[in-house]
C-alpha positions as CSV (number, residue, x, y, z in Angstrom):
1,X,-134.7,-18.0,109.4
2,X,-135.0,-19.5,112.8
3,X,-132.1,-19.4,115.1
4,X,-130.0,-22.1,115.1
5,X,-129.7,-24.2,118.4
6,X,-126.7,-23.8,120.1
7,X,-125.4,-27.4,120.6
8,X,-121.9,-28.6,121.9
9,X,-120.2,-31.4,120.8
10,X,-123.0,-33.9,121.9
11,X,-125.4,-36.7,120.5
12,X,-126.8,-39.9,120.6
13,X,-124.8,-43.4,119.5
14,X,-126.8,-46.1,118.3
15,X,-125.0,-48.6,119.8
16,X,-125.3,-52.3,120.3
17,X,-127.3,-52.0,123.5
18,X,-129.7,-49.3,122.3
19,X,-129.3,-45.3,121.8
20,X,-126.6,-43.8,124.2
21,X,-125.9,-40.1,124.9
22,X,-122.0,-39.3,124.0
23,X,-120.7,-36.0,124.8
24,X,-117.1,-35.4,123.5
25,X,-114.3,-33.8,124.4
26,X,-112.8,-32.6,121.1
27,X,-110.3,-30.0,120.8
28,X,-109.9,-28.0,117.3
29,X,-110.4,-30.0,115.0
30,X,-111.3,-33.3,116.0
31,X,-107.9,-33.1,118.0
32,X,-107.9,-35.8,120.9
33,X,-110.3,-38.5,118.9
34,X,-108.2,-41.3,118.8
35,X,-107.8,-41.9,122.5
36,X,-111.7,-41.3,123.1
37,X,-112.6,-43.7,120.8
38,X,-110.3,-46.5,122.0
39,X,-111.6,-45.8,125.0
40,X,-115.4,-45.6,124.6
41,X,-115.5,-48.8,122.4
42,X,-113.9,-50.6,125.2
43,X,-117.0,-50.7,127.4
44,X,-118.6,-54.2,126.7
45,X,-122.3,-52.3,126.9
46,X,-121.2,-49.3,125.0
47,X,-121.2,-48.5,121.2
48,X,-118.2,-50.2,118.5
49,X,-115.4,-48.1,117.6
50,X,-117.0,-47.8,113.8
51,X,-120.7,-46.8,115.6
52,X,-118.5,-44.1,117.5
53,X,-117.1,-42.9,114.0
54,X,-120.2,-42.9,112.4
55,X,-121.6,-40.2,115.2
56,X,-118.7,-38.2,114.7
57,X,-119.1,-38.0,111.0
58,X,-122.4,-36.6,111.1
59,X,-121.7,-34.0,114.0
60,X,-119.1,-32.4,112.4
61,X,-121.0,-32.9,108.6
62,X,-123.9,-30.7,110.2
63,X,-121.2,-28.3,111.6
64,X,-119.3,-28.2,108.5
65,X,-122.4,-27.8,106.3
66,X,-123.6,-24.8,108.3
67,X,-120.2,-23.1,108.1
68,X,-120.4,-23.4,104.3
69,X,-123.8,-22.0,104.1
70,X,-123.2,-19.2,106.0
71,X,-119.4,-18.1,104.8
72,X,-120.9,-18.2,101.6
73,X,-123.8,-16.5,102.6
74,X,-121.5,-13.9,103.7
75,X,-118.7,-13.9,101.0
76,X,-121.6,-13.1,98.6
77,X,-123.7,-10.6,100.3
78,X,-127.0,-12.9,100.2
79,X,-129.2,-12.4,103.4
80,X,-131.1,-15.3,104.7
81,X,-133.9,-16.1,102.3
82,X,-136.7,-14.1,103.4
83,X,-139.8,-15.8,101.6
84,X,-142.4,-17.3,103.6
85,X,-140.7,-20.5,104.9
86,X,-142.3,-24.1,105.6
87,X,-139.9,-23.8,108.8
88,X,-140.2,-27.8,110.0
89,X,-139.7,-29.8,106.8
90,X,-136.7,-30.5,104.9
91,X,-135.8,-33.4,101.8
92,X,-132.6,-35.2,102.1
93,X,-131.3,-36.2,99.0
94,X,-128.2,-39.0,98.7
95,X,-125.9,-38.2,95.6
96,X,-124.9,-41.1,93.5
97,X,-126.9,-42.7,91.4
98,X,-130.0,-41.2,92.9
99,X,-129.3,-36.9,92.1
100,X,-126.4,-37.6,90.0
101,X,-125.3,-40.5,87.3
102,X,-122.6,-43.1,88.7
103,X,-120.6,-41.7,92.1
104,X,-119.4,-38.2,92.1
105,X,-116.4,-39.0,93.6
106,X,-115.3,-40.3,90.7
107,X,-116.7,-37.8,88.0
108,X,-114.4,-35.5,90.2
109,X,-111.5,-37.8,90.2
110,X,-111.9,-37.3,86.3
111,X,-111.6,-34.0,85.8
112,X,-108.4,-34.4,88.3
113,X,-107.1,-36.9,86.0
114,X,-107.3,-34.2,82.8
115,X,-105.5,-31.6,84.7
116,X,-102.9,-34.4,85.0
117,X,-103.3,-34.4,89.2
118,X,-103.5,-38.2,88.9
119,X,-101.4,-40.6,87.2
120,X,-102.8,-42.6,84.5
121,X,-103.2,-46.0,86.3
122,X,-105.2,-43.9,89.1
123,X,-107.8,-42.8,86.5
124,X,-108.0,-46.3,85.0
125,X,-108.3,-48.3,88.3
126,X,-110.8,-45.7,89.4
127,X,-113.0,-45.9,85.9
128,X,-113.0,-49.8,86.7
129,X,-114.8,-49.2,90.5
130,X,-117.2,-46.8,88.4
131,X,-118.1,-49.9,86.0
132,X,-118.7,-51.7,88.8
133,X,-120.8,-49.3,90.7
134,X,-123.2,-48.5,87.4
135,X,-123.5,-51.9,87.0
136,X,-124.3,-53.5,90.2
137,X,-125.7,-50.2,91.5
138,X,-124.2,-51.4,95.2
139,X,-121.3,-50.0,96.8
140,X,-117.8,-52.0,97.7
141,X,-116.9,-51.5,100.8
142,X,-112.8,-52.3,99.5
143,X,-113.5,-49.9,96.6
144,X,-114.6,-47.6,99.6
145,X,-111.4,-47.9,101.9
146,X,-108.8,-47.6,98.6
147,X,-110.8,-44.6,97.3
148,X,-110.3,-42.7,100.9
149,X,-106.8,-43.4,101.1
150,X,-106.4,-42.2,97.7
151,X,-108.5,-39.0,98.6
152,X,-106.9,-38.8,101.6
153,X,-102.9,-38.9,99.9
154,X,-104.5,-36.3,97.2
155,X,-105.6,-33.6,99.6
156,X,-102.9,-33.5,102.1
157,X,-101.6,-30.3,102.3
158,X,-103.4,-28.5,99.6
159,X,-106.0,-25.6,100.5
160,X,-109.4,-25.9,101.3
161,X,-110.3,-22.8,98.5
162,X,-108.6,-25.1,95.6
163,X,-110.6,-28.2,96.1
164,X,-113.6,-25.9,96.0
165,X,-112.3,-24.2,92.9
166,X,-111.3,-27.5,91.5
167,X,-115.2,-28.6,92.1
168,X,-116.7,-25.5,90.5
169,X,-114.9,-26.7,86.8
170,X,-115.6,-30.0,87.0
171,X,-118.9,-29.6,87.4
172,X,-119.5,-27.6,85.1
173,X,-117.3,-29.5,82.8
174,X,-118.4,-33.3,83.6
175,X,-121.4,-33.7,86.5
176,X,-123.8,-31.0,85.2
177,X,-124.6,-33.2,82.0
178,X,-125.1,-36.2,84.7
179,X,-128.0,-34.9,87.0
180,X,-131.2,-36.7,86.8
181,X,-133.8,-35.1,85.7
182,X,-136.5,-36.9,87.4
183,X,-134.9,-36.0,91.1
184,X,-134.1,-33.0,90.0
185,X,-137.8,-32.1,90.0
186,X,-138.5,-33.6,92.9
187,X,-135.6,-31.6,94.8
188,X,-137.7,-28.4,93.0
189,X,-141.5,-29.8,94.3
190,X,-139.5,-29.4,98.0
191,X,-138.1,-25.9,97.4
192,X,-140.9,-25.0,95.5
193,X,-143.1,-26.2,98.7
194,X,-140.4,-23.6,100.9
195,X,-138.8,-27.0,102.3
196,X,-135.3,-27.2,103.1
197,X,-133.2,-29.5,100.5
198,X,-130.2,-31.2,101.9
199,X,-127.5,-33.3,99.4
200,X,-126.3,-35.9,101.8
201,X,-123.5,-37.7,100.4
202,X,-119.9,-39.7,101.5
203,X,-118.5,-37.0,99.0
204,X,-116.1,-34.5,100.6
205,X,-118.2,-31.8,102.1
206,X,-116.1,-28.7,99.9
207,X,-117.6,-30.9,96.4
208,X,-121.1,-31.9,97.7
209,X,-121.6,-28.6,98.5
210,X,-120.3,-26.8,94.9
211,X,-123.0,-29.7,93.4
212,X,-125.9,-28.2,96.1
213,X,-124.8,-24.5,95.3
214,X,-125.3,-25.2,91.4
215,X,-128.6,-26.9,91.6
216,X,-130.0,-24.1,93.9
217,X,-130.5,-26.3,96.8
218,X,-130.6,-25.5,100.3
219,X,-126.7,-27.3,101.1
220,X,-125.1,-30.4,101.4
221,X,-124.0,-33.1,103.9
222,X,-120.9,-34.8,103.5
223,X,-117.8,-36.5,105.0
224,X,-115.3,-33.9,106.6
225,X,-111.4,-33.7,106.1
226,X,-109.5,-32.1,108.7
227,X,-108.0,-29.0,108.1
228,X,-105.9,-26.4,110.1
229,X,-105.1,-22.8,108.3
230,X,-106.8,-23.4,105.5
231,X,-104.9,-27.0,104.6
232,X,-106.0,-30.6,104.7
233,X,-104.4,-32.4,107.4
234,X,-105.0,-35.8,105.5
235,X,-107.0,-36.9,108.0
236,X,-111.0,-37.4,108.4
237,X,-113.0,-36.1,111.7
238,X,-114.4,-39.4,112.3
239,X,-115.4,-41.2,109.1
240,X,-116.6,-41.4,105.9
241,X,-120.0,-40.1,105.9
242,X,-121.9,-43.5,105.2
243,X,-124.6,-45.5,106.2
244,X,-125.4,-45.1,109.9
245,X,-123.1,-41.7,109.3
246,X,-125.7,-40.2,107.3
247,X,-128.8,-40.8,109.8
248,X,-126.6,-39.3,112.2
249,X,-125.9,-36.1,110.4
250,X,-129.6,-36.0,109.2
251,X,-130.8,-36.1,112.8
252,X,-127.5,-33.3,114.1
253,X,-128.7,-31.1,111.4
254,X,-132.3,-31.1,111.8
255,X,-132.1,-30.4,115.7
256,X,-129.9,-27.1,114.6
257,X,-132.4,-26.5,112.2
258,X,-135.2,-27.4,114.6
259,X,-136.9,-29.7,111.8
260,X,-139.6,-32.2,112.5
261,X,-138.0,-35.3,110.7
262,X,-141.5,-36.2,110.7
263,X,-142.0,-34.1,108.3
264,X,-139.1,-34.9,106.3
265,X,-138.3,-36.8,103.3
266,X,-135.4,-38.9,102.5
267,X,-134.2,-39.7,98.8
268,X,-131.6,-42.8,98.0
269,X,-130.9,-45.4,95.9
270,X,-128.8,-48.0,98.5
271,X,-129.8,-50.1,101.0
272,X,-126.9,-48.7,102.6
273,X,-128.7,-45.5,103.4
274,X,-131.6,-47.7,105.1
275,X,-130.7,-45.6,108.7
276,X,-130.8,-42.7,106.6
277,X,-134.2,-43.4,104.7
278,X,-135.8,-45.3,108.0
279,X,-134.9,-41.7,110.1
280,X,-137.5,-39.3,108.4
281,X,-141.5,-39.5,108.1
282,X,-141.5,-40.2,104.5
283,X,-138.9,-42.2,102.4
284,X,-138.5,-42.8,98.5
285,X,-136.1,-45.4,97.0
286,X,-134.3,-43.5,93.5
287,X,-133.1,-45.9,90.8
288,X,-132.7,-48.4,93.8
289,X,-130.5,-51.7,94.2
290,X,-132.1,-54.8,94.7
291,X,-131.5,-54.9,98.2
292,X,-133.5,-51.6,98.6
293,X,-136.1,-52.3,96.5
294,X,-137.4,-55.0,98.4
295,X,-137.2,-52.9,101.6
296,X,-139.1,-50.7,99.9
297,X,-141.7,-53.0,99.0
298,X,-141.9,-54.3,102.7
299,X,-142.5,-50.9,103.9
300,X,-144.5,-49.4,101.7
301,X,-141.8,-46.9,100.8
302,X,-142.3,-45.2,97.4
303,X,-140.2,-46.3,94.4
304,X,-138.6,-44.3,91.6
305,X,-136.6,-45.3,88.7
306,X,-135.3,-43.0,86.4
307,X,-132.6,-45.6,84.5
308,X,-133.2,-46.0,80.7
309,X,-135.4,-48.9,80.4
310,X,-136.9,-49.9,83.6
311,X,-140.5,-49.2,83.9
312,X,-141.1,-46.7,87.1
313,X,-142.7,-47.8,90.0
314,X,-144.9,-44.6,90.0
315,X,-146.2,-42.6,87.3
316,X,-146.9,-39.0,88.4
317,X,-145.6,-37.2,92.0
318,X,-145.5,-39.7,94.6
319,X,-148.5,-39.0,96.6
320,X,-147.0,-38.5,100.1
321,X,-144.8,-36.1,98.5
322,X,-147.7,-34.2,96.5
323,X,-149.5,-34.1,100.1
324,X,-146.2,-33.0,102.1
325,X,-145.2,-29.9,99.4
326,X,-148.7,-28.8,99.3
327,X,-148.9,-28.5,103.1
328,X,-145.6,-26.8,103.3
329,X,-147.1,-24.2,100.3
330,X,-150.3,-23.6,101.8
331,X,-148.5,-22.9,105.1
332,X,-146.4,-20.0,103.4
333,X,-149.5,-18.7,101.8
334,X,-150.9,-18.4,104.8
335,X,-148.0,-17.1,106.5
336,X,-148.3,-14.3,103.2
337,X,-151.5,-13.3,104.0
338,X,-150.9,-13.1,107.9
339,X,-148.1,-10.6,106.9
340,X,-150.4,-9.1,104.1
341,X,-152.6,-7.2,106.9
């Protein structure tokens, strides 16, 4: 594995008057945000206060999602993968409705529900934002500021280890039985290929990565909660991971990864995740809205659609992904043979 590059808490804002450099003071945690926000989105020629979130979601997403991957690595005693690598490409995956059936959020907030952690009106208002979401396949930005105070209220003061532990039997129990098949194989063309393969997903990063960890994939992006010792604050470090947040953790993680986004691929079925999608050399629209789907068209972008019913845009591998995976296997062949003699 390549070293990681060492990065302080820096970046780039896509603010209203073009890309801005931002370096931020932050103590543990995220402490001190507030005041630097206000402050920055002040400036008449800087970035909004929301543009400002957005870049502090991803920064600490890409910190967070390293952590995992490398307490994990070290809680179970697995050393780096040592197989011939395609070093510079990686697949970016978004979670609902394009890896997994309906949001995840909410296929967690079930199993919560059975072991009685919500009240009964919780589940049933919830169930209704998940009828919405399957069948206008768009997210609500309302549903999405009531859901994170609910997550928020939920995970206050409990540890970090249950909500992990929580997300290992509901998995098992309820999302397993939702994956897609079809992006499932195309997560497996990537790793197959020696590619990176990232879940990137407004999903607390603790339950993106449980889902990542079970389908063998590489890790997981996703929206941070504060914690000190162990305990959720109730607080987020910056904001939900969506939208613009995603493109910004994309790009944080692939300069710690030193990845040619180039290279990459990006997976989603929003036109939410547009920044996301528009960031990497190739992009694919899964199961997409309308509002992607006609993006897609305009672009040229590749379209899946793995719903009951629909007739797929493609038939066969996508061949921009065919060409990409076999690259990135001939590479480690030839990296095999190098090391052969």
């Amino acid at each position: 594995m390549p070293e990681r590059s060492k990065v302080g808490k820096s970046g780039f804002i896509a603010g209203r008057f073009g890309e801005l450099p931002v370096r931020w003071n932050l103590g543990p945690l995220g402490q001190g945000l507030s005041e630097q926000l206000a402050r920055i989105s002040r400036s008449p020629f800087g970035p909004s206060e929301e543009e400002v979130r957005a870049n502090v979601a991803g920064e600490a997403s890409a910190d967070a999602a390293l952590a995992l991957q490398d307490a994990e690595r070290a809680a179970t005693g697995v050393p780096p993968q040592e197989v011939p690598r395609d070093l510079t490409a990686a697949a970016f995956f978004d979670v609902d409705n394009t890896m997994v059936q309906g949001a995840s959020i909410v296929h967690f907030a079930r199993g919560l529900a059975a072991r009685k952690y919500f009240r009964s009106a919780d589940l049933v208002d919830i169930a209704w934002k998940q009828v919405k979401f399957r069948i206008t396949g768009k997210e609500n930005s309302t549903d999405m500021a009531t859901g994170k105070e609910k997550a928020l209220e939920f995970i206050a003061g409990r540890s970090t280890a249950e909500l992990a532990a929580l997300g290992e039997e509901i998995f098992d129990e309820i999302i397993a039985d939702k994956i897609w098949p079809g992006t499932r194989a195309l997560a497996q063309m990537h790793l197959d290929a020696g590619q990176q393969v990232w879940l990137v997903t407004a999903t607390p990063v603790e339950l993106a990565q449980v889902i990542a960890k079970r389908l063998g994939l590489t890790g997981a992006l996703g929206t941070v909660a504060e914690s000190v010792d162990g305990k959720f604050t109730g607080r987020l470090v910056g904001d939900i991971l969506h939208g613009l947040g995603k493109a910004h953790a994309v790009r944080a993680l692939a300069i710690r990864e030193g990845l040619n986004l180039k290279r990459c691929t990006a997976y989603s079925d929003s036109h939410n995740d547009v920044p996301m999608l528009s960031l990497t050399g190739t992009a694919v629209a899964i199961n997409p809205d309308s509002d992607l789907r006609e993006v897609a068209k305009a672009r040229g972008w590749e379209i899946r659609d793995f719903r009951t019913g629909r007739k797929a845009a493609k038939i066969g591998v996508p061949t921009a992904l065919a060409l990409g995976a076999a690259g990135g296997a001939v590479a480690a062949a030839v990296t095999r043979r190098k090391s052969a003699h």
